[in-house]
gemmi code that builds the backbone of each chain (N, CA, C; Angstrom):
import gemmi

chains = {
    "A": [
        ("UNK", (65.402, 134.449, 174.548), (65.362, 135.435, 173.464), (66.728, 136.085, 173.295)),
        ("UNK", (67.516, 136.457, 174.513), (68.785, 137.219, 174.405), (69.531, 136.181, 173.810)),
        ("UNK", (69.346, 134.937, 174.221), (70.944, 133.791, 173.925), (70.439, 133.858, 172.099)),
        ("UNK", (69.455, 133.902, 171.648), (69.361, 133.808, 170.400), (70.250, 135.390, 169.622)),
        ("UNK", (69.564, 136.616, 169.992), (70.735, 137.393, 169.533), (72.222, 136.612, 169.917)),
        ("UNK", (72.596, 136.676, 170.942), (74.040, 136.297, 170.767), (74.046, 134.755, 169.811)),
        ("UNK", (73.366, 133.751, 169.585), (74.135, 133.263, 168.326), (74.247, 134.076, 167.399)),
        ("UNK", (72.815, 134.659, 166.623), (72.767, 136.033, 165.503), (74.149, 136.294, 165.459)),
        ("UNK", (74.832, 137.312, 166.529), (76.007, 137.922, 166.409), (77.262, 137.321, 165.727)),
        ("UNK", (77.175, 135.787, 166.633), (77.867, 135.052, 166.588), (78.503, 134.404, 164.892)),
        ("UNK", (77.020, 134.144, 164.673), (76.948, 133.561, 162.836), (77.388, 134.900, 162.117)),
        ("UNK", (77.270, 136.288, 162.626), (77.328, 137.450, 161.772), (79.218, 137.664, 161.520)),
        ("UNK", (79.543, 137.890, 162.981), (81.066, 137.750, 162.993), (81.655, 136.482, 162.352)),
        ("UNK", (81.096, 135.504, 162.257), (82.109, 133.938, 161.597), (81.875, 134.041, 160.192)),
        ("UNK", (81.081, 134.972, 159.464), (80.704, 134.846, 158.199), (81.775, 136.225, 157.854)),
        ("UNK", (81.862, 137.337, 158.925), (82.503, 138.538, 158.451), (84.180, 138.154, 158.429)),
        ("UNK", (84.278, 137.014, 159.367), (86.053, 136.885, 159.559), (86.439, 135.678, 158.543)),
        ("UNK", (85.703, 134.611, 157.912), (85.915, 134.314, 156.820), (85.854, 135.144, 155.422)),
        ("UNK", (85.160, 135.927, 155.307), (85.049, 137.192, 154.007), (86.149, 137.980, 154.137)),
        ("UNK", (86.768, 138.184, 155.128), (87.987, 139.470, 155.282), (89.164, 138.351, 154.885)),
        ("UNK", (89.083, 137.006, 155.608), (90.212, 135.971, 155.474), (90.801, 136.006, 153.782)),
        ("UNK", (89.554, 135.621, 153.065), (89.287, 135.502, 152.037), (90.320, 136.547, 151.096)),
        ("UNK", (90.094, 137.901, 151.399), (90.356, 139.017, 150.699), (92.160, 138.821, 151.282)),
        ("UNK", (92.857, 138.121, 152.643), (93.690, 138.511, 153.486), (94.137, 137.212, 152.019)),
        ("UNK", (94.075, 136.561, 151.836), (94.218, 135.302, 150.828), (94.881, 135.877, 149.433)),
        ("UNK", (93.733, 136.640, 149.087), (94.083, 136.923, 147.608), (94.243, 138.573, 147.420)),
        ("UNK", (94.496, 139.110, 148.501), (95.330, 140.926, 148.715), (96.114, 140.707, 147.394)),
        ("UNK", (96.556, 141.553, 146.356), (97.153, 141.780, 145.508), (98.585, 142.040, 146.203)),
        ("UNK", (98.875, 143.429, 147.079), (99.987, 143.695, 147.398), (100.054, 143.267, 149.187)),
        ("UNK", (101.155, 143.298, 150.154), (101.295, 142.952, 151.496), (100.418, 143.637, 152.085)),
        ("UNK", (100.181, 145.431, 151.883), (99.838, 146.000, 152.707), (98.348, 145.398, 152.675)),
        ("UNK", (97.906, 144.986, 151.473), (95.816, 144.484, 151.611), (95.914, 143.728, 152.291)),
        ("UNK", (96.737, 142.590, 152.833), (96.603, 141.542, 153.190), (97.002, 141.599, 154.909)),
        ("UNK", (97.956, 142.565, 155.201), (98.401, 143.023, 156.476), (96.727, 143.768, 156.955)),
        ("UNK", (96.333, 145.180, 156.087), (94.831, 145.265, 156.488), (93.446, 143.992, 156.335)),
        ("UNK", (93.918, 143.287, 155.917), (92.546, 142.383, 156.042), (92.846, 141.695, 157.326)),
        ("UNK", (94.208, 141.167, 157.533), (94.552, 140.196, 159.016), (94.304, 140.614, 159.646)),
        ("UNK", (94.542, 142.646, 160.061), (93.949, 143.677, 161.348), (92.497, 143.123, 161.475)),
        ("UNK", (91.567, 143.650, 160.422), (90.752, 143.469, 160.393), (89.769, 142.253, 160.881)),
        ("UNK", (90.225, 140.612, 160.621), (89.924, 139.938, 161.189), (90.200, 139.421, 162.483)),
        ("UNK", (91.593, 139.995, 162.654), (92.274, 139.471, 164.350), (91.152, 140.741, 165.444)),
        ("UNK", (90.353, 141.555, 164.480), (89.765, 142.548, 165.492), (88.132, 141.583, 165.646)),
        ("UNK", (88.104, 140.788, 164.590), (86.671, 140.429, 164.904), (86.901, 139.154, 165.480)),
        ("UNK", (87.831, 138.410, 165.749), (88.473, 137.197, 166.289), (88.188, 137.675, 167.789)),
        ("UNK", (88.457, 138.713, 168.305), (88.714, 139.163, 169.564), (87.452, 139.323, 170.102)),
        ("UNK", (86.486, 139.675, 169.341), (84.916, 139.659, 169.838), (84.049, 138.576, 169.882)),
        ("UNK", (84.660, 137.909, 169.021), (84.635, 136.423, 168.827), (84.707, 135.731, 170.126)),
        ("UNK", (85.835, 135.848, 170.753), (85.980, 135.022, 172.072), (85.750, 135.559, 173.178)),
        ("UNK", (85.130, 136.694, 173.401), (84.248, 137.325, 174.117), (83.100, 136.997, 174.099)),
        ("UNK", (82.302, 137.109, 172.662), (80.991, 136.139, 172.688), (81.074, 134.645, 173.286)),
        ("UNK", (81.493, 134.014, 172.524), (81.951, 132.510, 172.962), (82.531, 132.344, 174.420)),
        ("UNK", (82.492, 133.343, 175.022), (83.043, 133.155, 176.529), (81.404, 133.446, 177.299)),
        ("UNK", (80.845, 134.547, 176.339), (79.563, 134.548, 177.336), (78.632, 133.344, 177.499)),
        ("UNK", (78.588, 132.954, 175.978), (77.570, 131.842, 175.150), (77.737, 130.775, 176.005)),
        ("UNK", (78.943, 130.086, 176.384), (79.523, 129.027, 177.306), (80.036, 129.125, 178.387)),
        ("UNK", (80.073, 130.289, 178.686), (79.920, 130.362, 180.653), (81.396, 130.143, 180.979)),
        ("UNK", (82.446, 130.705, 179.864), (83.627, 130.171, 180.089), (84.268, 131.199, 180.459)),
        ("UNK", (84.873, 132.026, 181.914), (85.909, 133.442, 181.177), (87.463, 133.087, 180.848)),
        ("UNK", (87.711, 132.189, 180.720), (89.161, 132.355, 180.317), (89.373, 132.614, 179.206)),
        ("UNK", (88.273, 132.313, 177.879), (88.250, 132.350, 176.961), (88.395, 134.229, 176.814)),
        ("UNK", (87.654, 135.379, 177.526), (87.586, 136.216, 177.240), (88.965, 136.848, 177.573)),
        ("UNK", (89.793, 136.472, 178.274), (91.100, 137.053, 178.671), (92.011, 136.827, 176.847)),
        ("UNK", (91.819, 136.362, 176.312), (92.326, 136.191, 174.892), (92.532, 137.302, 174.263)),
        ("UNK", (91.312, 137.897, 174.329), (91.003, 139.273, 173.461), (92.339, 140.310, 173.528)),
        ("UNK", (93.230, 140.724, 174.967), (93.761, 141.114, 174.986), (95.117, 140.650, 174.188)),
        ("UNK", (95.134, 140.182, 174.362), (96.287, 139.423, 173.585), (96.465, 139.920, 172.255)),
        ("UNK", (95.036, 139.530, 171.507), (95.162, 139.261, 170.069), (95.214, 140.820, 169.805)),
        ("UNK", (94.950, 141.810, 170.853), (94.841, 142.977, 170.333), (96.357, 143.614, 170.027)),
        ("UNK", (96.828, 143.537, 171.118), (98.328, 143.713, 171.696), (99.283, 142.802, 170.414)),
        ("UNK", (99.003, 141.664, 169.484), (99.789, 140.641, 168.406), (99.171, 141.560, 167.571)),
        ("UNK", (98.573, 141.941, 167.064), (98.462, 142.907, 165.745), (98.377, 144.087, 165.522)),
        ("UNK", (98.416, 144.825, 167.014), (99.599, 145.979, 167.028), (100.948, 145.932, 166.260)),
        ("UNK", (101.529, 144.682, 167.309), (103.057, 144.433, 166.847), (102.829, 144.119, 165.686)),
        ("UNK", (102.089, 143.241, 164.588), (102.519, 142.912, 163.277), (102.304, 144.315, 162.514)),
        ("UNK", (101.259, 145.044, 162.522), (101.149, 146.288, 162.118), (102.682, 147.160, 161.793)),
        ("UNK", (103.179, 147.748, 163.444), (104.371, 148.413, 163.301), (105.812, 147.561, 162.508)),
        ("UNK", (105.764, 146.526, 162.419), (106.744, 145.919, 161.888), (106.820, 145.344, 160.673)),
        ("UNK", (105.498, 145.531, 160.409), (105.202, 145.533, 158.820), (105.587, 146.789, 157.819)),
        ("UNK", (105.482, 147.764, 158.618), (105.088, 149.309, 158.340), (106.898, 149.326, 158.522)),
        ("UNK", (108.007, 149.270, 159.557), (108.816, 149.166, 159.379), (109.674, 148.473, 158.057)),
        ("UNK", (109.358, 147.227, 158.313), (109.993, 146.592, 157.064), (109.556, 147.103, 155.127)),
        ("UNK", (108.560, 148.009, 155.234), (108.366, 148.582, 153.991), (108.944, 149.674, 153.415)),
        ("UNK", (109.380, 150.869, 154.771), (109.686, 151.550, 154.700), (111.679, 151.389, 154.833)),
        ("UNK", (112.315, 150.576, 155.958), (113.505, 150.357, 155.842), (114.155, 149.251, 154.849)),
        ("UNK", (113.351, 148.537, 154.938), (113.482, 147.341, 154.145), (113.990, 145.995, 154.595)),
        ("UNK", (114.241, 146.453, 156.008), (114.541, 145.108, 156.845), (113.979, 145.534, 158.220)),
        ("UNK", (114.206, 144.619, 159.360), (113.375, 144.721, 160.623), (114.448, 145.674, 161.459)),
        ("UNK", (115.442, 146.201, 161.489), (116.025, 146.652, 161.702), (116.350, 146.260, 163.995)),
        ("UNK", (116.088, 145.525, 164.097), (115.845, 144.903, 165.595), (115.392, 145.651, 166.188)),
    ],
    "B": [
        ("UNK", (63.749, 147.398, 191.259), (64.688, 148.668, 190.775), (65.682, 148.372, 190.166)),
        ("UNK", (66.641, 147.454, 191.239), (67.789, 146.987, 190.687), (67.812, 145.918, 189.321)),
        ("UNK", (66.749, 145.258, 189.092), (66.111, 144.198, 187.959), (65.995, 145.492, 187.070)),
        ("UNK", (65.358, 146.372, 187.107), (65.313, 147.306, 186.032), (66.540, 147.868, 185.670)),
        ("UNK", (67.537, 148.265, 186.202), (68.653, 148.826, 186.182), (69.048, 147.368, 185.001)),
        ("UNK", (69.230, 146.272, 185.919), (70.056, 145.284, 185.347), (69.773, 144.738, 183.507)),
        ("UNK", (68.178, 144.851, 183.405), (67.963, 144.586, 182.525), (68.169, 145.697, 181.132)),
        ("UNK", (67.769, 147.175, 181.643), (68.785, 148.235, 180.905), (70.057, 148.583, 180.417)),
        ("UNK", (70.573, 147.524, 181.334), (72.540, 147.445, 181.126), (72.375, 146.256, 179.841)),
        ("UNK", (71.400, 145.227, 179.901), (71.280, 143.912, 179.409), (71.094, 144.193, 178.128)),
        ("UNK", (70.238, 145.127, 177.862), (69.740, 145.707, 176.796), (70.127, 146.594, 176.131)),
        ("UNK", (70.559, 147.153, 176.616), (72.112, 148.415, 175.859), (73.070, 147.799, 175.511)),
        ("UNK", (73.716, 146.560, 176.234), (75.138, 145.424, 176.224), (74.785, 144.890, 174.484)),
        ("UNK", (73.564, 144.111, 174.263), (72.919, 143.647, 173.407), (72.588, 144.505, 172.165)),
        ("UNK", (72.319, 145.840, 172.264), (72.257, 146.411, 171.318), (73.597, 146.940, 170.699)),
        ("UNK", (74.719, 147.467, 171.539), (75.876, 147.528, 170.937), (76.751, 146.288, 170.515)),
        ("UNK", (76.579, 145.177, 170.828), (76.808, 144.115, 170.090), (76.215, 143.611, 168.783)),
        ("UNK", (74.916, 143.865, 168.507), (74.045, 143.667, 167.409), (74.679, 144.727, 166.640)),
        ("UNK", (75.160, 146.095, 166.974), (75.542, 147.221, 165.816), (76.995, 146.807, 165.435)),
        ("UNK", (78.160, 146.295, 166.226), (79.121, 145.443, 165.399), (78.702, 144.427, 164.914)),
        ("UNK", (77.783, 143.345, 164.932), (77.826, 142.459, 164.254), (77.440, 142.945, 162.592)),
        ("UNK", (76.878, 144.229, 162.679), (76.049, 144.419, 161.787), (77.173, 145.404, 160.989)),
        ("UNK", (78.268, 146.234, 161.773), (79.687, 147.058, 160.990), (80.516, 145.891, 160.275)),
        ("UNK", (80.496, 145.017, 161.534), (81.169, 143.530, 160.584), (81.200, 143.183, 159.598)),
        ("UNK", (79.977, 142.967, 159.303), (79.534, 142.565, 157.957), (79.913, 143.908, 156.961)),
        ("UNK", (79.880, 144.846, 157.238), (79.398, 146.103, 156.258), (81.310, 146.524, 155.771)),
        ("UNK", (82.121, 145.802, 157.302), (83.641, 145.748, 156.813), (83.649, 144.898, 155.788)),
        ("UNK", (83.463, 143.649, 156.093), (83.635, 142.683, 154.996), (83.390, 142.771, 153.502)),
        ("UNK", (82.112, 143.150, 153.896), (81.997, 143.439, 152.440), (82.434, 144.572, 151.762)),
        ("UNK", (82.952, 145.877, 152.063), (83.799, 146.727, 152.224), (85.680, 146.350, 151.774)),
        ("UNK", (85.520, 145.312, 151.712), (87.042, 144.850, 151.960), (86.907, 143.853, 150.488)),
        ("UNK", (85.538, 143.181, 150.000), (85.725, 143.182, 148.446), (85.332, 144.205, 147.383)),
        ("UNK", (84.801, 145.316, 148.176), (84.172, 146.126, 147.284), (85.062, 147.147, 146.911)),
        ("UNK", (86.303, 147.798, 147.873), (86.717, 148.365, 147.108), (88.218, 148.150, 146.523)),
        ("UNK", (88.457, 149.416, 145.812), (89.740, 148.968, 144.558), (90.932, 148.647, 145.402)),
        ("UNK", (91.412, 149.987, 146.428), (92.967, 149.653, 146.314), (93.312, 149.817, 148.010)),
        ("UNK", (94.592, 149.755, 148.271), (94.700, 149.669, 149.817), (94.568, 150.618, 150.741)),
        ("UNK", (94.121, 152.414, 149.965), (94.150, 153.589, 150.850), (92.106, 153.521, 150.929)),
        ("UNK", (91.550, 152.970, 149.689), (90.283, 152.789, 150.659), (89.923, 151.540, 151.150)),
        ("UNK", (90.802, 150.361, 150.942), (90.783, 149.381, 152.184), (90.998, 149.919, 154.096)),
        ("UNK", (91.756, 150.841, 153.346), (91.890, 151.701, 155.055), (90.189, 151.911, 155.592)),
        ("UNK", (89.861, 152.471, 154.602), (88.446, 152.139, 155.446), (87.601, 151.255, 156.274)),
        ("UNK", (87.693, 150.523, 155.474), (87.311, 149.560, 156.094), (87.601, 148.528, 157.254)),
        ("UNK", (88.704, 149.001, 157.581), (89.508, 148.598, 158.300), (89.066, 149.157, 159.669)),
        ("UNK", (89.232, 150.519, 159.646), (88.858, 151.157, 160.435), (87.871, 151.039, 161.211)),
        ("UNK", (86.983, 150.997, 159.802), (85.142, 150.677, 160.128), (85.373, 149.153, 161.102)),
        ("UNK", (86.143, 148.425, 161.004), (85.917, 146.641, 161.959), (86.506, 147.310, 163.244)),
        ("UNK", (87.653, 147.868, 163.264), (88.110, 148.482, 164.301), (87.273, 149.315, 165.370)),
        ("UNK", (86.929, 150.465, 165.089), (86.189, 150.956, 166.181), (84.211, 150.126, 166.270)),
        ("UNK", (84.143, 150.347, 165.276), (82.160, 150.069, 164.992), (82.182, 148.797, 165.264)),
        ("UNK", (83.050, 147.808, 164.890), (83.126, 146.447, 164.642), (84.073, 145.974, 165.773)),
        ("UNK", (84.607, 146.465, 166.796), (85.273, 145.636, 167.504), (85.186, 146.656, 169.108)),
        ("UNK", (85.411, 147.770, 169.019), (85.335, 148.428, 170.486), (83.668, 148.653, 170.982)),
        ("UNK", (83.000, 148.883, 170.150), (81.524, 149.218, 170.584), (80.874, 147.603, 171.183)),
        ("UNK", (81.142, 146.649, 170.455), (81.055, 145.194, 170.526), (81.808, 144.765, 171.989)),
        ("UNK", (82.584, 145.143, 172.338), (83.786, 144.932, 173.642), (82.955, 145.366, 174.663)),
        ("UNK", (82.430, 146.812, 174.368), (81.977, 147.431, 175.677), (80.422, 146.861, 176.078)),
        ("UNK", (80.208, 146.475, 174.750), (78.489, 146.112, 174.688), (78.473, 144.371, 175.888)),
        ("UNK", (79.786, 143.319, 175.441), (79.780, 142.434, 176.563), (80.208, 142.281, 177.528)),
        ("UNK", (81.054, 143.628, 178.167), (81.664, 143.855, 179.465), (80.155, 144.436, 179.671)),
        ("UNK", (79.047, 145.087, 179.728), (77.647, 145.365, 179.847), (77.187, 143.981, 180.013)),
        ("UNK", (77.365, 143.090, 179.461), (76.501, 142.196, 179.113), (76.657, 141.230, 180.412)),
        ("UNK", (78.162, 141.193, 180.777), (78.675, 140.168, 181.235), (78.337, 140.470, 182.914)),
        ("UNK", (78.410, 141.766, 182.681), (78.544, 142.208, 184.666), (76.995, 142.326, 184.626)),
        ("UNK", (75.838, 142.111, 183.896), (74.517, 141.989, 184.218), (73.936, 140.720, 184.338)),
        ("UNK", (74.963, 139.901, 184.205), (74.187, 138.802, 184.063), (74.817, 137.713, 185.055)),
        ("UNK", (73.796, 136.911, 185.850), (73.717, 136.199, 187.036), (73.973, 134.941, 186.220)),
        ("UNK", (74.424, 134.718, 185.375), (74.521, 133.225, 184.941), (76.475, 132.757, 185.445)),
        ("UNK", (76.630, 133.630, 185.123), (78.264, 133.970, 185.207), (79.214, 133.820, 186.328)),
        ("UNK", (77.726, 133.735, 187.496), (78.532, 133.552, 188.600), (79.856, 135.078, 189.652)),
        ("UNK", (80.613, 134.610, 189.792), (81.898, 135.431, 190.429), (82.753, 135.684, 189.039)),
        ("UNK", (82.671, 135.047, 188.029), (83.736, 134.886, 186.966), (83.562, 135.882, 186.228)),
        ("UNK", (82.280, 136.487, 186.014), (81.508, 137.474, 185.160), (82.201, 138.897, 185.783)),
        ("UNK", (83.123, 139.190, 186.695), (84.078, 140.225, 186.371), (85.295, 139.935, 185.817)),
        ("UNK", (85.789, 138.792, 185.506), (86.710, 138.110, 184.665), (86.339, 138.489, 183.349)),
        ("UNK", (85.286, 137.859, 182.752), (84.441, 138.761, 181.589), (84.529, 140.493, 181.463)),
        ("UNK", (83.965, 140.658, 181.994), (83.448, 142.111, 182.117), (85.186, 142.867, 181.877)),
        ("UNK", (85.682, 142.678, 182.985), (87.194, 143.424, 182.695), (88.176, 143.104, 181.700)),
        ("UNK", (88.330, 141.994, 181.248), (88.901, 141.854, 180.051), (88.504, 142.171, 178.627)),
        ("UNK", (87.296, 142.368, 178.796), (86.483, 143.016, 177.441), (86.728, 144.602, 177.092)),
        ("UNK", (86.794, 144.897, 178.888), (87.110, 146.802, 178.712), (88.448, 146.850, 178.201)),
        ("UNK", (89.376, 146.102, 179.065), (90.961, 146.269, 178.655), (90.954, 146.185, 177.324)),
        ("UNK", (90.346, 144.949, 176.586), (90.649, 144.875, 175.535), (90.069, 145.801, 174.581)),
        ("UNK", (88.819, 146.445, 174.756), (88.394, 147.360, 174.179), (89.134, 148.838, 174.516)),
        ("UNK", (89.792, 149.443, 175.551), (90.503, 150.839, 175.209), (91.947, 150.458, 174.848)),
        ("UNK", (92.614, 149.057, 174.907), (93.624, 148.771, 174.178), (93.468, 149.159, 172.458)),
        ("UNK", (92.640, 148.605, 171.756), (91.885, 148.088, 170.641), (91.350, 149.636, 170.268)),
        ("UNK", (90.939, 150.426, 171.063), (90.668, 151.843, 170.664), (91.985, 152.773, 170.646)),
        ("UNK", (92.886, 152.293, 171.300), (94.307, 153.781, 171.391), (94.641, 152.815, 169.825)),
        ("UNK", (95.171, 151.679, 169.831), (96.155, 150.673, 169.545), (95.940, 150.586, 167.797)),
        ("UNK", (94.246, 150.505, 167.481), (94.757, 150.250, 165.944), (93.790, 151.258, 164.795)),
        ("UNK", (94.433, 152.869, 165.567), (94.211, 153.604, 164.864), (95.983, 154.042, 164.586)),
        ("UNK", (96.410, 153.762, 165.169), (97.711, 154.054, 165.346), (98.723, 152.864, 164.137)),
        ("UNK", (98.170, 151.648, 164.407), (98.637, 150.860, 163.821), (98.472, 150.892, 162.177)),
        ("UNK", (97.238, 151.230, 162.271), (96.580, 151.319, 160.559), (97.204, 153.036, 160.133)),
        ("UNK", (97.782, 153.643, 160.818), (98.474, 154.747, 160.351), (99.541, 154.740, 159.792)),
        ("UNK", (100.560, 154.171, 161.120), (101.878, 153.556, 160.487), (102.114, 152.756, 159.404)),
        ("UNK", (101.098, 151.776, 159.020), (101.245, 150.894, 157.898), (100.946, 151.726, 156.803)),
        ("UNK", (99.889, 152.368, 157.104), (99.509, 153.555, 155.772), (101.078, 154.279, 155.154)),
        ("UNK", (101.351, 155.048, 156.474), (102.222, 155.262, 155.968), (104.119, 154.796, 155.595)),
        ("UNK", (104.125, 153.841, 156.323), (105.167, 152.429, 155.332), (104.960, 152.297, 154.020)),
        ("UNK", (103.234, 152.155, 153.569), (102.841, 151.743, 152.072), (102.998, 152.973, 151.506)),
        ("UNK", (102.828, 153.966, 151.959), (102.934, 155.458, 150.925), (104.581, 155.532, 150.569)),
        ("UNK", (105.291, 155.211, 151.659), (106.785, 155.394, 151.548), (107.490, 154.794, 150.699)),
        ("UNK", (106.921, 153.054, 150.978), (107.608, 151.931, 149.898), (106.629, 152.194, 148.357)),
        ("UNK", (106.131, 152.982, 147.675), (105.797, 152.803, 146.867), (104.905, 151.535, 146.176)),
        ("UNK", (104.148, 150.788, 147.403), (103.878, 149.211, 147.072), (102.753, 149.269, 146.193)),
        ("UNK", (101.640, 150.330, 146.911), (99.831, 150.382, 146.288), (99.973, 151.240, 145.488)),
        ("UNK", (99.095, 150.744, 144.394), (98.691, 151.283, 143.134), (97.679, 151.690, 143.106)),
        ("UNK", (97.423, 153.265, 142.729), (95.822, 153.767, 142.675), (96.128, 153.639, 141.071)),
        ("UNK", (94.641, 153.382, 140.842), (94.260, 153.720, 139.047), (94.099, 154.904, 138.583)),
        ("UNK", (93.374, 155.572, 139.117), (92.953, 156.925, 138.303), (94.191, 157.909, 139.086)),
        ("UNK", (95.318, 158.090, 138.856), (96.185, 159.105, 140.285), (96.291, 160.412, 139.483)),
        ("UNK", (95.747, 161.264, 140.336), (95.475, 162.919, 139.911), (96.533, 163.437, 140.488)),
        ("UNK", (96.537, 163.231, 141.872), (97.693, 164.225, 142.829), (97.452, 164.049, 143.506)),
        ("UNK", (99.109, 163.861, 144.300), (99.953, 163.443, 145.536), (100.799, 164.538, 146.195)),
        ("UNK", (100.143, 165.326, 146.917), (100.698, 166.492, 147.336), (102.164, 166.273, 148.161)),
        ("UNK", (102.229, 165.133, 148.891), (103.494, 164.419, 149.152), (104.534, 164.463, 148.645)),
        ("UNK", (104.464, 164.117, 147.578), (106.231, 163.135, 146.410), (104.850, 163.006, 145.401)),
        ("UNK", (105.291, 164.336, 144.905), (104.841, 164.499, 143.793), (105.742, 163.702, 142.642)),
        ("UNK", (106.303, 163.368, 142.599), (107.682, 161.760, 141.448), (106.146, 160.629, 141.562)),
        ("UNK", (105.020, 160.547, 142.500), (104.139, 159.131, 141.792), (103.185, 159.799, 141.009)),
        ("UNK", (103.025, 161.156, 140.716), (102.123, 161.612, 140.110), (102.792, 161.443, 138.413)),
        ("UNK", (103.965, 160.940, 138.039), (104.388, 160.564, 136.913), (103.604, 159.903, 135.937)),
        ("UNK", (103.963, 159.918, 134.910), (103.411, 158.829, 133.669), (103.972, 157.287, 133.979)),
        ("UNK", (102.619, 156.414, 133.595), (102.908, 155.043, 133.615), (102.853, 154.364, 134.896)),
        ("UNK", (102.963, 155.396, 136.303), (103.374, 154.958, 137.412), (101.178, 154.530, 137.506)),
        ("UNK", (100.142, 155.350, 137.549), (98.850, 155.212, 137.935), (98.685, 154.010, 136.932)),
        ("UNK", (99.116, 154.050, 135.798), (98.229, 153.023, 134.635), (98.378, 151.596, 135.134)),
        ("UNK", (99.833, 150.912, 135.995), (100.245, 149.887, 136.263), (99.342, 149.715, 137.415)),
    ],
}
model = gemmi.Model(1)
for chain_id, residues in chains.items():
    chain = gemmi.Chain(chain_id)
    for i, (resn, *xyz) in enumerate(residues, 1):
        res = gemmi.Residue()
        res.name, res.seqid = resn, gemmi.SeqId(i, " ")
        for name, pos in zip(("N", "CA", "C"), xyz):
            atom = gemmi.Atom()
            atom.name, atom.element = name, gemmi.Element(name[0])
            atom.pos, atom.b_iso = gemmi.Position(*pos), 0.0
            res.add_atom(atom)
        chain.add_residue(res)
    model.add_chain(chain)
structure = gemmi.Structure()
structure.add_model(model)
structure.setup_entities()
């Protein structure tokens, strides 16, 4: 009964990180498209947390950190380059 | 006792995972529904904490209750927390700074613009209509 919620979840997040992709696709200006990538690199990360439980795998869950820590950095350096207008190193 | 304990952790793990799967969705669709990029911030937000830290903590619960997992299931369990109070300091902070990069560079366009207590110069003519 539990492994069935976790597919549920599973199909819920792969349907929510293609719909945000989607919007990350056709953002009018950088900043929609910089918030839609947050947005999906955050459900990507739960993503392989599930998929680590579902398959008995943990290396898969050590990922999460990562992806959290990569769109931090694109965040601030996005936010930089709008405001200076270059990356300034 | 301890089966009861375990299955309470099992069941709390499971229910805060079911409530992001369910912010998930409510981001997504959030992210075509509205107009411009200061209430895309919302939604953003909403995947961020509802949709991604409550979900983190719900399978570090999930993971340290469950005997399938073996020794590895604190491998699980601790990388889910890290990644969840990373993911909680990390992208409220992040979605701030970008906010405010986009307020600075002039990039997003609101439609209806009343007032910008900021730089009052976007509250101009022609600047909301575009």
């Amino acid at each position: 009964m539990m492994e069935s919620l976790l597919l549920l979840a599973i199909a819920a997040y792969s349907v929510s990180i293609a719909a945000t992709l989607i919007r990350a696709l056709l953002g009018p200006t950088l900043g929609d498209r910089v918030l839609a990538i947050d947005a999906a690199t955050y459900m990507t990360a739960v993503l392989f947390t599930l998929f680590s439980i579902y398959f008995r795998e943990p290396k898969l869950a050590t990922a999460a950190v990562s992806l959290a820590l990569w769109v931090y950095l694109l965040d601030v350096y996005v936010a930089k380059y709008l405001e200076k207008g270059d990356l300034g190193a | 006792m301890l089966e009861l304990a375990l299955f309470v952790l099992r069941a709390l793990g499971y229910a805060l995972i079911l409530l992001g799967a369910f912010a998930s969705l409510a981001a997504a669709a959030g992210f075509h529904r509205f107009k411009d990029f200061y209430l895309r911030l919302h939604a953003t937000t909403v995947s961020a904490v509802w949709g991604c830290v409550y979900p983190l903590v719900g399978t570090s619960l999930v993971a340290l209750s469950s005997g399938e997992l073996g020794e590895s299931k604190w491998i699980v369990a601790g990388a889910s927390f890290v990644a969840a109070i990373l993911i909680f300091i990390l992208a409220p902070t992040g979605t701030h700074a970008l906010a405010r990069g986009v307020h600075r560079s002039r990039t997003a366009h609101v439609v209806p613009f009343v007032e910008d207590a900021l730089d009052r110069d976007l509250c101009g003519e022609g600047y909301g209509s575009g």
